[in-house]
matplotlib code that plots the C-alpha trace (Angstrom):
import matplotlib.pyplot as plt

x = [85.7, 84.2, 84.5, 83.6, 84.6, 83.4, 85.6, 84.0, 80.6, 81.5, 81.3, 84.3, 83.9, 86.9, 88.4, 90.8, 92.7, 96.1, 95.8, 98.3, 97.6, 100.0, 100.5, 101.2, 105.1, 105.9, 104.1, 106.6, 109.8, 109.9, 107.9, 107.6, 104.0, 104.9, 106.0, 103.0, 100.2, 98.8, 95.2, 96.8, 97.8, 95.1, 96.8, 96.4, 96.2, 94.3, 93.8, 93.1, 89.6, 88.6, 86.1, 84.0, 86.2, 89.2, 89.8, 92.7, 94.7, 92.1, 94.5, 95.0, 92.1, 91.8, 92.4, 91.7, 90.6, 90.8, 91.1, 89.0, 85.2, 82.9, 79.2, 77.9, 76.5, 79.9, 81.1, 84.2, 86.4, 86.2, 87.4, 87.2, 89.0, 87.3, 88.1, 86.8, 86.8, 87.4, 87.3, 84.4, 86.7, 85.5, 82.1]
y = [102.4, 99.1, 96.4, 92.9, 90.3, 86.4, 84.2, 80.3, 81.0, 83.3, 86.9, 88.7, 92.4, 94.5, 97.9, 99.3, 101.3, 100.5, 102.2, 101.8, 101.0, 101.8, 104.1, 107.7, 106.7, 104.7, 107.1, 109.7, 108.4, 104.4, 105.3, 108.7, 109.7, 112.0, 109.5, 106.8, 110.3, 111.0, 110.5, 106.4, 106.5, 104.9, 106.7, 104.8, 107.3, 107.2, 110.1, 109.5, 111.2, 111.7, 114.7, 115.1, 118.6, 116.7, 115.4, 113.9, 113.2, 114.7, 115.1, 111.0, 107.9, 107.2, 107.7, 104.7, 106.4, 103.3, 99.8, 98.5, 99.5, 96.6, 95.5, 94.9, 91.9, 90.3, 91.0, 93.3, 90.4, 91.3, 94.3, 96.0, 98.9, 101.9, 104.5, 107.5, 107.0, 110.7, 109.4, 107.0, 104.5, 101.9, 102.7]
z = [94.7, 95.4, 92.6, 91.8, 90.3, 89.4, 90.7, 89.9, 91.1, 94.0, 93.5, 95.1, 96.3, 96.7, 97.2, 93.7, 96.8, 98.2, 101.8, 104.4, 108.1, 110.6, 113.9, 113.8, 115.2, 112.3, 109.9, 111.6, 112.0, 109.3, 106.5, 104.5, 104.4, 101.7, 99.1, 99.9, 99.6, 102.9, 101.0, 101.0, 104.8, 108.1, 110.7, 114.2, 117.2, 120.2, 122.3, 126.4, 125.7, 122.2, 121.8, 119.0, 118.1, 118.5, 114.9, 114.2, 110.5, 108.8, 105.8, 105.8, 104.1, 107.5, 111.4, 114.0, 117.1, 119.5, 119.7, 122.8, 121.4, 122.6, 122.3, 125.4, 123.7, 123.3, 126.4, 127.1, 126.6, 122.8, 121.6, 118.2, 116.4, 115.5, 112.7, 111.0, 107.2, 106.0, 102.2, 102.8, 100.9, 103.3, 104.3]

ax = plt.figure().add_subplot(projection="3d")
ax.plot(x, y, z, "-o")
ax.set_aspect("equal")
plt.show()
């Protein structure tokens, strides 16, 4: 859930959720998705072709796809992450 908050005479917007961001590896072998709660974990795995049938971590906040999404009116020398927010938490 979004929230604000008045900080001097700026307003500050932020998320009351705790999520963790890491790669499926480290989700699977370092830290135990089972005591965080999958519905806390962005799991980061990028297929060779992602396909719109080819959902990944659908049980998880969060799954980044791919980190080398560009505008072509930045040029491809910067590159962005790109994730699908299954709880909308970000959106």
């Amino acid at each position: 859930m979004l929230r604000k908050a008045k900080f001097t005479s700026t307003w500050l917007f932020y998320f009351d959720r705790n999520t963790r961001h890491s790669s499926k590896s480290w989700f699977s072998s370092v830290l135990d998705m089972t005591k965080l709660g999958p519905k806390t974990c962005w799991v980061a795995e990028w297929p060779m072709n992602p396909t719109n049938g080819q959902l990944l971590h659908t049980e998880n906040a969060s799954w980044q796809w791919a980190s080398d999404l560009y505008f072509p009116e930045l040029g491809k020398a910067r590159h962005f992450d790109i994730s699908t927010d299954y709880l909308n938490a970000f959106s």
